[in-house]
N, CA, C and O atoms as CSV, one atom per row, in Angstrom:
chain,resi,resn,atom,element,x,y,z
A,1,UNK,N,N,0.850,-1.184,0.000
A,1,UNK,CA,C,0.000,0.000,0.000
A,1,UNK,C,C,0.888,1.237,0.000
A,1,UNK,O,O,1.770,1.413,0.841
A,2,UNK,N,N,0.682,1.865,-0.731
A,2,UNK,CA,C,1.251,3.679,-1.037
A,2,UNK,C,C,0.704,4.118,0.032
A,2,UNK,O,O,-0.491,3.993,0.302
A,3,UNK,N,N,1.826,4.848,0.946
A,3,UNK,CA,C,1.290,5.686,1.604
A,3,UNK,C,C,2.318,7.090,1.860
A,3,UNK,O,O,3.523,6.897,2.016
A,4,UNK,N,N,1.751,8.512,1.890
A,4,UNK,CA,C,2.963,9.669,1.755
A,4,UNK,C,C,2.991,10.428,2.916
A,4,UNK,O,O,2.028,11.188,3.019
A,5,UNK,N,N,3.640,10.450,3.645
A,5,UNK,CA,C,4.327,10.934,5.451
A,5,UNK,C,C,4.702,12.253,5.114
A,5,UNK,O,O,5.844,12.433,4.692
A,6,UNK,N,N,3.912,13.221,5.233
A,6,UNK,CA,C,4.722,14.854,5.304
A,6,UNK,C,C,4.598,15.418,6.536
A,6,UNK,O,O,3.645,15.359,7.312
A,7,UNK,N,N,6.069,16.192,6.692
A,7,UNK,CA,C,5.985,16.694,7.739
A,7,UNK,C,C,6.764,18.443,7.100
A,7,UNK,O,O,6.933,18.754,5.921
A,8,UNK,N,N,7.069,19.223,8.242
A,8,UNK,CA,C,6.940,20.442,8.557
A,8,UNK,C,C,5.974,21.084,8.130
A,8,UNK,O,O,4.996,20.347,8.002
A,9,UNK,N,N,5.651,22.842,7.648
A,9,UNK,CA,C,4.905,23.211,8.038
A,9,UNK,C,C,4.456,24.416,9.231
A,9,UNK,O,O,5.380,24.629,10.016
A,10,UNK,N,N,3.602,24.972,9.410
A,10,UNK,CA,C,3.393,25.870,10.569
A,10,UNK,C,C,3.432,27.453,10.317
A,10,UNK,O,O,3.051,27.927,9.247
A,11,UNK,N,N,3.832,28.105,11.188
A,11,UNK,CA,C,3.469,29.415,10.938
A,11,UNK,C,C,5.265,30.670,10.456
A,11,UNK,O,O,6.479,30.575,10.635
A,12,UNK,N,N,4.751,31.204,10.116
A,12,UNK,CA,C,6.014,32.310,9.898
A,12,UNK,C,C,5.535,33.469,9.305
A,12,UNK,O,O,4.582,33.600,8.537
A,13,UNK,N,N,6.483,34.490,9.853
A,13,UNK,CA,C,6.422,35.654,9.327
A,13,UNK,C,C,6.896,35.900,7.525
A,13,UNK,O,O,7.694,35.338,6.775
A,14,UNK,N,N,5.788,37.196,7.363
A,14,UNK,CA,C,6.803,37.213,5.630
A,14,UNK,C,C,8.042,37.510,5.893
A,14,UNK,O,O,8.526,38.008,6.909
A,15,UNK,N,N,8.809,36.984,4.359
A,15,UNK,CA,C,9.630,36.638,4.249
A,15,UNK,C,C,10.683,35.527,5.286
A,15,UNK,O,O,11.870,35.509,5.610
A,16,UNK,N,N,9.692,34.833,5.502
A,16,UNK,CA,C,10.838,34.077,6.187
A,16,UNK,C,C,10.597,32.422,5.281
A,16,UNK,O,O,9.869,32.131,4.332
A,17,UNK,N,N,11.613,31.571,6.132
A,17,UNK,CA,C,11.141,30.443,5.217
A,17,UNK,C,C,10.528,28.990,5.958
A,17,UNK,O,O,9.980,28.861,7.052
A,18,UNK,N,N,10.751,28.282,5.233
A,18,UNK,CA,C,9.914,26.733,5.757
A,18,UNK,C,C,10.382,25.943,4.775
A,18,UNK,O,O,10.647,26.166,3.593
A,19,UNK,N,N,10.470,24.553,5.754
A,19,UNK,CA,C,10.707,23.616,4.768
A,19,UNK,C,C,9.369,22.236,4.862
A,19,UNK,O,O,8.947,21.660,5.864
A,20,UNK,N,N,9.144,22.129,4.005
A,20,UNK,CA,C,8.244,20.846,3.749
A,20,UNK,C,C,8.658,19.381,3.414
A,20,UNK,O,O,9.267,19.410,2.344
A,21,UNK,N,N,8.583,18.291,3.831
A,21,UNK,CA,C,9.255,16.942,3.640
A,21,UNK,C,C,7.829,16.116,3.438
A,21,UNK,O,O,6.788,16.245,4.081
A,22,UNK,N,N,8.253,14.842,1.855
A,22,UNK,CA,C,7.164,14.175,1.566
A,22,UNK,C,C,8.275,13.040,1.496
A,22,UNK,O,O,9.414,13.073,1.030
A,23,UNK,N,N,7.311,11.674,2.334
A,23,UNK,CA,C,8.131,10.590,2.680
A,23,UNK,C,C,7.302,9.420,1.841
A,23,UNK,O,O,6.321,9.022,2.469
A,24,UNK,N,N,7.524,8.710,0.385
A,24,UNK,CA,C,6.488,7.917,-0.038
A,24,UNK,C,C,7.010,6.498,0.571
A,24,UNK,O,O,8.095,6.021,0.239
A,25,UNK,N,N,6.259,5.967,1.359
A,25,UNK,CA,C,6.544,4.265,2.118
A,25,UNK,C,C,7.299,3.621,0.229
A,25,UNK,O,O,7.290,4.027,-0.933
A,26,UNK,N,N,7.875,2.363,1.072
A,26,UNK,CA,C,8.600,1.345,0.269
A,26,UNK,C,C,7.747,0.564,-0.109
A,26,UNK,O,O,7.043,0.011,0.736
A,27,UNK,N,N,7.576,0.306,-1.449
A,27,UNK,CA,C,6.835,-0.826,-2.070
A,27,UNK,C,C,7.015,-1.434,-3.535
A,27,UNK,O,O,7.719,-0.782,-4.306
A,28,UNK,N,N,6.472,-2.564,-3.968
A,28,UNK,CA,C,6.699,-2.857,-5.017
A,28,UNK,C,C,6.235,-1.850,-6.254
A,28,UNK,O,O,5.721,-2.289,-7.283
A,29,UNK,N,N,6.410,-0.862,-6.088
A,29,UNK,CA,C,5.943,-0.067,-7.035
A,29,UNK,C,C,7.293,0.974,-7.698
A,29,UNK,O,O,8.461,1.039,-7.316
A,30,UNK,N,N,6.862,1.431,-8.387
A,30,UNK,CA,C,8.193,3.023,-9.353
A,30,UNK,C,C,7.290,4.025,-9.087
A,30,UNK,O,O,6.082,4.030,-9.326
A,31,UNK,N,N,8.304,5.287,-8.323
A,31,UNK,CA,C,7.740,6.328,-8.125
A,31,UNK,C,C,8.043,7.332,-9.276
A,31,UNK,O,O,9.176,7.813,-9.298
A,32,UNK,N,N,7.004,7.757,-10.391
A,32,UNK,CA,C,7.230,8.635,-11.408
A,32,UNK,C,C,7.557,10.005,-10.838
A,32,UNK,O,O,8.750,10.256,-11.010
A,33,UNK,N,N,6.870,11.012,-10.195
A,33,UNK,CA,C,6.911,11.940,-9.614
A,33,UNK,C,C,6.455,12.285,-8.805
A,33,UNK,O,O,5.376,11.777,-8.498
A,34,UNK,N,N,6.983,13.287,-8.043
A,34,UNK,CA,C,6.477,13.763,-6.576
A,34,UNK,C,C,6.034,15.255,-6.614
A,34,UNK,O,O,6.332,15.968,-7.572
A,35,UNK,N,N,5.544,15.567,-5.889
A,35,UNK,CA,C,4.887,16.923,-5.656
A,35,UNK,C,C,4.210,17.109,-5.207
A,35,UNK,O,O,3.347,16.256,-5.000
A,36,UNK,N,N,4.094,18.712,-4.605
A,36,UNK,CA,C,3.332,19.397,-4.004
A,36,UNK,C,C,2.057,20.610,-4.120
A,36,UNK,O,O,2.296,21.804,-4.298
A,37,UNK,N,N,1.219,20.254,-4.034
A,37,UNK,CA,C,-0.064,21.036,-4.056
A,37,UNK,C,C,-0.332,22.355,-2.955
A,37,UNK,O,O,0.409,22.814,-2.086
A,38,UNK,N,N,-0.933,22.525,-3.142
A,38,UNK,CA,C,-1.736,23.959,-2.280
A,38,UNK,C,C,-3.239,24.216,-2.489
A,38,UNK,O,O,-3.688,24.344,-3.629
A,39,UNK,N,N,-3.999,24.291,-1.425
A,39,UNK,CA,C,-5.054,24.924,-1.585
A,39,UNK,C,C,-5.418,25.737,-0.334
A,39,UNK,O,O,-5.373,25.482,0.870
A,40,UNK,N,N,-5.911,27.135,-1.273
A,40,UNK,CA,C,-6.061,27.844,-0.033
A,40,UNK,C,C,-8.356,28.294,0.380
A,40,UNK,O,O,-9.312,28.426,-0.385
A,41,UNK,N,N,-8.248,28.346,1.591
A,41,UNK,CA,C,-9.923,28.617,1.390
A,41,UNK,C,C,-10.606,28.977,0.407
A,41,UNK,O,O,-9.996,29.763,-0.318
A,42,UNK,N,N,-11.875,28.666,0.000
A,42,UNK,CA,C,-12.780,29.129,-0.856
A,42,UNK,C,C,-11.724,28.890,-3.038
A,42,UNK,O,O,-12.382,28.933,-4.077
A,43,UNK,N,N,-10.011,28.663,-2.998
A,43,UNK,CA,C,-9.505,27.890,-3.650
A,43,UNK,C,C,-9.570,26.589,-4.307
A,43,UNK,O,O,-10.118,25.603,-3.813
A,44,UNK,N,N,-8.922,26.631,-5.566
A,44,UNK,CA,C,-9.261,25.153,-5.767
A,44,UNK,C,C,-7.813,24.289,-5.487
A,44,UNK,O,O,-7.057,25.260,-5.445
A,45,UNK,N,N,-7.202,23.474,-5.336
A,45,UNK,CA,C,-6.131,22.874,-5.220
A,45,UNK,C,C,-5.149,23.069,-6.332
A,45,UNK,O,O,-5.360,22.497,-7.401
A,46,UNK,N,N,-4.094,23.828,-6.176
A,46,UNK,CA,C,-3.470,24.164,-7.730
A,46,UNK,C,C,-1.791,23.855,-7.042
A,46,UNK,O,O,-1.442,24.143,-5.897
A,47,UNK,N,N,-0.897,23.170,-8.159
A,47,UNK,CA,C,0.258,22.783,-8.085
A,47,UNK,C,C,1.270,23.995,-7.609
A,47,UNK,O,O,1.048,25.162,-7.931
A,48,UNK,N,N,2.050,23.725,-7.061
A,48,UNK,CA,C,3.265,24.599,-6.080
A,48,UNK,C,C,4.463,24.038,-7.309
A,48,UNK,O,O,4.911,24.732,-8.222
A,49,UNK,N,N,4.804,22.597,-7.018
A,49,UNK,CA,C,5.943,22.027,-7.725
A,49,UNK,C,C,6.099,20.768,-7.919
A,49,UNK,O,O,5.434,20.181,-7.066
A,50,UNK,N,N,6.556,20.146,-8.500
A,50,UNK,CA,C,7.071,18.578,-9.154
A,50,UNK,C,C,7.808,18.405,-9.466
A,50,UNK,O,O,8.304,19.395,-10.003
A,51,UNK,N,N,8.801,16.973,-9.532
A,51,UNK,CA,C,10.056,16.932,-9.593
A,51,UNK,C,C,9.790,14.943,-10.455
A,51,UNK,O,O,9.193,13.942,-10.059
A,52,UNK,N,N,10.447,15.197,-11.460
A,52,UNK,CA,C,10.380,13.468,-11.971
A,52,UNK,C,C,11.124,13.041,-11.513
A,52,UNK,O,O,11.835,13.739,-10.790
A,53,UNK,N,N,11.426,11.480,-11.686
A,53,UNK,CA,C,12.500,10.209,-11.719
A,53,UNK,C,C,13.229,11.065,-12.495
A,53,UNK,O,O,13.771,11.788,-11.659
A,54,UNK,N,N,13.607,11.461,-13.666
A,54,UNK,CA,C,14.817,11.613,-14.399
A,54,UNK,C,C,15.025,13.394,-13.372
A,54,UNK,O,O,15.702,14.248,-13.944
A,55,UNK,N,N,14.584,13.658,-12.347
A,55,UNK,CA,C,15.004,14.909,-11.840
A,55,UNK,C,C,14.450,16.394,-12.796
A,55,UNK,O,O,14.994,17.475,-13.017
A,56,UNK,N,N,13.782,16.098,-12.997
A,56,UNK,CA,C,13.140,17.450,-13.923
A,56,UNK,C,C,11.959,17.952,-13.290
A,56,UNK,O,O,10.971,17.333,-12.896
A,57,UNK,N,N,12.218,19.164,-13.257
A,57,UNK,CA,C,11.149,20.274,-12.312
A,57,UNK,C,C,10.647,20.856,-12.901
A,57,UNK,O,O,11.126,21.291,-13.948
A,58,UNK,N,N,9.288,21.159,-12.428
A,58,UNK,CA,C,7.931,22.020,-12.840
A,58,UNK,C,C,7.575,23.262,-11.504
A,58,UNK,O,O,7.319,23.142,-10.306
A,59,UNK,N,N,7.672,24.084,-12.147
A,59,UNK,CA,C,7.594,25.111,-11.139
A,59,UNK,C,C,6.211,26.430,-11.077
A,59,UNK,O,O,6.445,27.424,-11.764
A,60,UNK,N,N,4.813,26.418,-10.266
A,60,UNK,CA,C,4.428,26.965,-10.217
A,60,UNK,C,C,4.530,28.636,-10.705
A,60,UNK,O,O,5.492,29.030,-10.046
A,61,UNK,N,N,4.086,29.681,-11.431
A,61,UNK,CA,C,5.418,30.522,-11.627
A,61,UNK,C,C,5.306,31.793,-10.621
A,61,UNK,O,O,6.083,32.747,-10.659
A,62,UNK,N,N,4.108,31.647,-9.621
A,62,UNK,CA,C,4.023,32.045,-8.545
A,62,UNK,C,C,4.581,31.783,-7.210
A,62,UNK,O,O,4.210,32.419,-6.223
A,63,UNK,N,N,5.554,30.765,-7.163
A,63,UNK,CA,C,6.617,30.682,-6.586
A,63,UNK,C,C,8.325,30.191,-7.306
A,63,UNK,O,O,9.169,29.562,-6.667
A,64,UNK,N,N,8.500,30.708,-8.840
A,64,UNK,CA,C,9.409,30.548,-8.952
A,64,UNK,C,C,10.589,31.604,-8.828
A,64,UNK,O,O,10.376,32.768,-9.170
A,65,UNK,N,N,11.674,31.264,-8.405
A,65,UNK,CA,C,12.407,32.286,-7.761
A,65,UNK,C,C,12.349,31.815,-6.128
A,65,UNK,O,O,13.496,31.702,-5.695
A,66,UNK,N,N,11.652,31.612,-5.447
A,66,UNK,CA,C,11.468,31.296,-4.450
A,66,UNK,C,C,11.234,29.800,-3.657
A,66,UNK,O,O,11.658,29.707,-2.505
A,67,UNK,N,N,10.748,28.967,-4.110
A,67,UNK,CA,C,10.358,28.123,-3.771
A,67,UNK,C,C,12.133,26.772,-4.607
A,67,UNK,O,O,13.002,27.122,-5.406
A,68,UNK,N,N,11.990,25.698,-4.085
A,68,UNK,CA,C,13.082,24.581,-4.938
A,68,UNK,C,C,12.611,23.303,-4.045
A,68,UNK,O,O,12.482,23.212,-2.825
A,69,UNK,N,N,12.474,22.691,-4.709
A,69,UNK,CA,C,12.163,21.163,-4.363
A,69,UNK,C,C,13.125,20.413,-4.978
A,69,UNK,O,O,13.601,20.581,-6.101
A,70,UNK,N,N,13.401,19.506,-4.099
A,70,UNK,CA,C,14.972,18.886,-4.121
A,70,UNK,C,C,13.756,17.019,-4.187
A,70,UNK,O,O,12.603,16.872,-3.781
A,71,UNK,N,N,14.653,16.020,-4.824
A,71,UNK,CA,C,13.914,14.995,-4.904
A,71,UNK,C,C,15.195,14.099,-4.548
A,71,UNK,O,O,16.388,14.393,-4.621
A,72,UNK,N,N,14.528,12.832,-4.114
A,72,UNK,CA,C,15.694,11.891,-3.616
A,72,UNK,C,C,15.616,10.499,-3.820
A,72,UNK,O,O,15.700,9.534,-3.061
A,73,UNK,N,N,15.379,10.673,-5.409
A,73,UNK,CA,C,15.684,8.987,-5.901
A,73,UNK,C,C,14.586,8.236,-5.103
A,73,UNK,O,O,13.456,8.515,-4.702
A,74,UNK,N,N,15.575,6.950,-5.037
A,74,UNK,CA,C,15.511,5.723,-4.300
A,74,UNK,C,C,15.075,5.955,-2.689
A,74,UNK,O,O,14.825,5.016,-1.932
A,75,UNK,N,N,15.025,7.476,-2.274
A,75,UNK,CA,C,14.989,7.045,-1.167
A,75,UNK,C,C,13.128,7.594,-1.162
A,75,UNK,O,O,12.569,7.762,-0.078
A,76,UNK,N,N,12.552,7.760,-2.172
A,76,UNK,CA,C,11.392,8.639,-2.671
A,76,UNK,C,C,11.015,9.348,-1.650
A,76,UNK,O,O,10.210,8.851,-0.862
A,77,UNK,N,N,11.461,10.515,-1.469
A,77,UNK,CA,C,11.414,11.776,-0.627
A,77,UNK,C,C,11.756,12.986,-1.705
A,77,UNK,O,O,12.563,13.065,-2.631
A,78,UNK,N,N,10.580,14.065,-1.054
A,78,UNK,CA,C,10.903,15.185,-1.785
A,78,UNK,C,C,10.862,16.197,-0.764
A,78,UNK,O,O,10.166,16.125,0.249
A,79,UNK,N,N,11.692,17.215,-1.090
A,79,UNK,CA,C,11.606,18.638,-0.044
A,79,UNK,C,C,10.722,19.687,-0.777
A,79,UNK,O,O,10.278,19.657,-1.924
A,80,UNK,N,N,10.600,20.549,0.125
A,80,UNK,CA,C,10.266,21.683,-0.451
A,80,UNK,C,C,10.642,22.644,0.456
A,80,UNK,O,O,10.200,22.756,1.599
A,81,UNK,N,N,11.523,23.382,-0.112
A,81,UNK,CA,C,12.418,24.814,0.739
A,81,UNK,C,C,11.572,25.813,0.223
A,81,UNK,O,O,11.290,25.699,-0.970
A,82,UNK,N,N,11.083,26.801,0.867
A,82,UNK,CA,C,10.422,27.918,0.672
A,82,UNK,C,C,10.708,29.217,1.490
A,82,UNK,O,O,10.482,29.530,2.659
A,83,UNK,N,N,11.203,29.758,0.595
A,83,UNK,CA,C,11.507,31.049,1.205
A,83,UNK,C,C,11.212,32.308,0.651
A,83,UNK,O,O,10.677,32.395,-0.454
A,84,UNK,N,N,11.527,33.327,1.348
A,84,UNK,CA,C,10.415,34.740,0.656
A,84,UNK,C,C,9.131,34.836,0.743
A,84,UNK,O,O,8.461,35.582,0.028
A,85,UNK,N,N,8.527,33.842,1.917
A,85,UNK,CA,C,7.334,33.141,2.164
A,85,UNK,C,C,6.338,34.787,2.273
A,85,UNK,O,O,6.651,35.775,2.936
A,86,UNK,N,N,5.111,34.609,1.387
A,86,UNK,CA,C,4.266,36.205,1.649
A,86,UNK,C,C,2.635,35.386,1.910
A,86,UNK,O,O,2.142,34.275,1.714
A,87,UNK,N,N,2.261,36.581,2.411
A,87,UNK,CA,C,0.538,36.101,3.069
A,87,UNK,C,C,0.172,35.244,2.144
A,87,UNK,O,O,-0.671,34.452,2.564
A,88,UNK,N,N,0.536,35.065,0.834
A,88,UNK,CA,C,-1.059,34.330,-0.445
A,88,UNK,C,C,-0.651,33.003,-0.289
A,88,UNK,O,O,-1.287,31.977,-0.528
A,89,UNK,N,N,0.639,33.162,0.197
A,89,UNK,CA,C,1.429,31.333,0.241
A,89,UNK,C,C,0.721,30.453,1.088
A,89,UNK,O,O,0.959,29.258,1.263
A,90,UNK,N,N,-0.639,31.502,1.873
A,90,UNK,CA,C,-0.651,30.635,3.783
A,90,UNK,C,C,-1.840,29.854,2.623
A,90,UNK,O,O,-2.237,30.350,1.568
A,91,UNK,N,N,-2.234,28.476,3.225
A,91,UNK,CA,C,-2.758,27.430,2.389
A,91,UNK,C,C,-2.415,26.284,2.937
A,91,UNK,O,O,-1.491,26.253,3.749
A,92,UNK,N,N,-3.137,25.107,2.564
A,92,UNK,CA,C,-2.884,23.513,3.120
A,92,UNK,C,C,-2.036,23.137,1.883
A,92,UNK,O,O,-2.277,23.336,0.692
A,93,UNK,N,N,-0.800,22.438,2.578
A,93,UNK,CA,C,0.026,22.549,1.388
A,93,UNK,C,C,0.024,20.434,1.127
A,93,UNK,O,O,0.146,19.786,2.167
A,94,UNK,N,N,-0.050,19.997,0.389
A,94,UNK,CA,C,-0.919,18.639,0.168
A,94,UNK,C,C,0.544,17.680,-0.815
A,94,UNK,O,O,0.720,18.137,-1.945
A,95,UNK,N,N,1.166,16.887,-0.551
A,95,UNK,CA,C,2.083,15.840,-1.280
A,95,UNK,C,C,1.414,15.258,-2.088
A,95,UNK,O,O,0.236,14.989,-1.850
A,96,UNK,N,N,1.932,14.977,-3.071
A,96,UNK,CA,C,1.375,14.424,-4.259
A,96,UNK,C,C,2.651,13.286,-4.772
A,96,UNK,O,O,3.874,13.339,-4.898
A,97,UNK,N,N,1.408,12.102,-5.004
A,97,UNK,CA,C,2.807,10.955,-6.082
A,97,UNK,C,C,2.119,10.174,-6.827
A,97,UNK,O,O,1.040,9.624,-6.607
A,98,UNK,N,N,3.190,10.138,-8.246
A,98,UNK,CA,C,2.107,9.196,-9.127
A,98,UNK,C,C,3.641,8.245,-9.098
A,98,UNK,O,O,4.846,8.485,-9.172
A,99,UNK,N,N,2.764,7.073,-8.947
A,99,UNK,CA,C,3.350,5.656,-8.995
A,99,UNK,C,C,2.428,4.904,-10.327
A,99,UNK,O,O,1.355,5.105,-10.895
A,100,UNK,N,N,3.600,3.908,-10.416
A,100,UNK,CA,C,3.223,2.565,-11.207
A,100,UNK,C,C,3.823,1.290,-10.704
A,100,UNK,O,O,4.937,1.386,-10.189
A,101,UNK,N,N,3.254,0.096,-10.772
A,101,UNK,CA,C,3.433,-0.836,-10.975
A,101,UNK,C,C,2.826,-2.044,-11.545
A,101,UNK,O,O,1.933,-2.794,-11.150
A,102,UNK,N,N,3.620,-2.012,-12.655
A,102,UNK,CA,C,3.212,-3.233,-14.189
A,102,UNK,C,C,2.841,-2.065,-15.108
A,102,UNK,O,O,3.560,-1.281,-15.727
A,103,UNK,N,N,1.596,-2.171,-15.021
A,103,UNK,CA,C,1.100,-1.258,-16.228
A,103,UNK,C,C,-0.511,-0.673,-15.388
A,103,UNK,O,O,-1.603,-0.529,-15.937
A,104,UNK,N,N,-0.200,-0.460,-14.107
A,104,UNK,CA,C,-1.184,0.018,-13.297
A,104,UNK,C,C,-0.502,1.607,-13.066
A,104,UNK,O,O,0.726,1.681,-13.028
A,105,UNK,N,N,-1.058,2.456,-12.964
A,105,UNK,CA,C,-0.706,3.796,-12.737
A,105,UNK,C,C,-1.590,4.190,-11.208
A,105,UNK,O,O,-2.380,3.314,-10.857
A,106,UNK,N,N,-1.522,5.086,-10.558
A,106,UNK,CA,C,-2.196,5.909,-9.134
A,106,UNK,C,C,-1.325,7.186,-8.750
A,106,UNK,O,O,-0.138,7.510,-8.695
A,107,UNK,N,N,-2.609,7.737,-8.512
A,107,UNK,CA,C,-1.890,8.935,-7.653
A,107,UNK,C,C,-2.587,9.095,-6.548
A,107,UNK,O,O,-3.803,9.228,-6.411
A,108,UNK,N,N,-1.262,9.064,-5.329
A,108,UNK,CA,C,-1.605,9.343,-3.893
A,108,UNK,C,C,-1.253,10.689,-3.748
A,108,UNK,O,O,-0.645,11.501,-4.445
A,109,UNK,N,N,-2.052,10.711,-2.151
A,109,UNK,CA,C,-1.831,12.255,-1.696
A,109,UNK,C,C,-1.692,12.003,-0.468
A,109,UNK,O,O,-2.149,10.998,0.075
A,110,UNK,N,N,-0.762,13.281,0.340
A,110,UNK,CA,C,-0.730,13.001,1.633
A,110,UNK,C,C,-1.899,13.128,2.333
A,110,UNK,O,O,-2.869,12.560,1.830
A,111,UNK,N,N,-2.072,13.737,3.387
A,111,UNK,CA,C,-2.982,14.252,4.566
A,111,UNK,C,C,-3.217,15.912,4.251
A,111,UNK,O,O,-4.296,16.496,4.159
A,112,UNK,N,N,-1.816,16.484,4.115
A,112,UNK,CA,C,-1.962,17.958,4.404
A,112,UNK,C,C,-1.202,18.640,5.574
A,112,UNK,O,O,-1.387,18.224,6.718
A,113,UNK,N,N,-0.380,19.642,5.339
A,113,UNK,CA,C,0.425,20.743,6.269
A,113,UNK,C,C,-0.379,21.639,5.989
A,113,UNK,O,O,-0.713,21.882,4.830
A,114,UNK,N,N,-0.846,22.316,7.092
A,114,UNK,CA,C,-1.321,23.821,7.038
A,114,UNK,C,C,0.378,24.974,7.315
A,114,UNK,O,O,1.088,24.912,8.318
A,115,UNK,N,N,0.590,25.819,6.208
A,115,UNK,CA,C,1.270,26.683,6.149
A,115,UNK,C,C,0.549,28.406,6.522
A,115,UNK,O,O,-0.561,28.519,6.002
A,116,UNK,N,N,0.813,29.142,6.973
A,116,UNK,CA,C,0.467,30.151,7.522
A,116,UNK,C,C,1.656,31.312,7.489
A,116,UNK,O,O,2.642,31.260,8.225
A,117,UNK,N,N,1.404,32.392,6.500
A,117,UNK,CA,C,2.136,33.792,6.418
A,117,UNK,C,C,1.360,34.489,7.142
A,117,UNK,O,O,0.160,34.537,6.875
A,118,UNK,N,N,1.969,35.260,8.348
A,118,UNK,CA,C,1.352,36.332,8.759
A,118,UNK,C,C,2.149,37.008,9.815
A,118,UNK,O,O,2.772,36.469,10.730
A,119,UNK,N,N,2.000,38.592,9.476
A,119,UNK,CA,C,2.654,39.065,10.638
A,119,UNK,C,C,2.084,39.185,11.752
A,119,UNK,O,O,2.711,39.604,12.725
């Protein structure tokens, strides 16, 4: 069973930063890509960032410049460093992974970090 462990999260002032960690469990499966979502109240859930197996990034362009998600192979973990953090960023920030195994495809999601900009 796929399952995705994120942790950090929490509150900060603008401009400061945060880091986010997505942990996908070990299984007979290939993790295609990882990433991270956002949705903020009365929002619909819209992509932050993604990172493939071959290491290639997709970058929201409302946090590019700011935001970098680092990915880690084999050990299927992804970060997300965020910094320059401003009020529109505060939102449930949500892990995302599409796996395969055989010729079955899925995409899991974590639980959810609530992130919070505010002075």
């Amino acid at each position: 069973q796929v399952q995705l462990a994120e942790s950090g999260g929490g509150s900060v002032q603008p401009g400061g930063s945060l880091r986010l960690s997505c942990a996908v469990s070990r299984g007979k499966f290939s993790v295609d890509t990882l990433g991270w979502y956002r949705q903020a109240p009365g929002k619909q859930r819209e992509l932050v960032a993604k990172i493939g197996s071959g290491g290639i990034t997709q970058y929201a362009d409302f946090v590019k410049g700011r935001f970098t998600i680092n990915g880690y192979g084999a050990a299927n973990t992804a970060d997300l460093q965020m910094n320059s953090l401003k009020p529109e960023d505060t939102a449930v920030y949500y892990c995302n992974a599409d796996v395969h195994w055989g010729k079955e495809y899925r995409t899991y999601w974590g639980q959810g970090t609530q992130v919070t900009v505010s002075s």
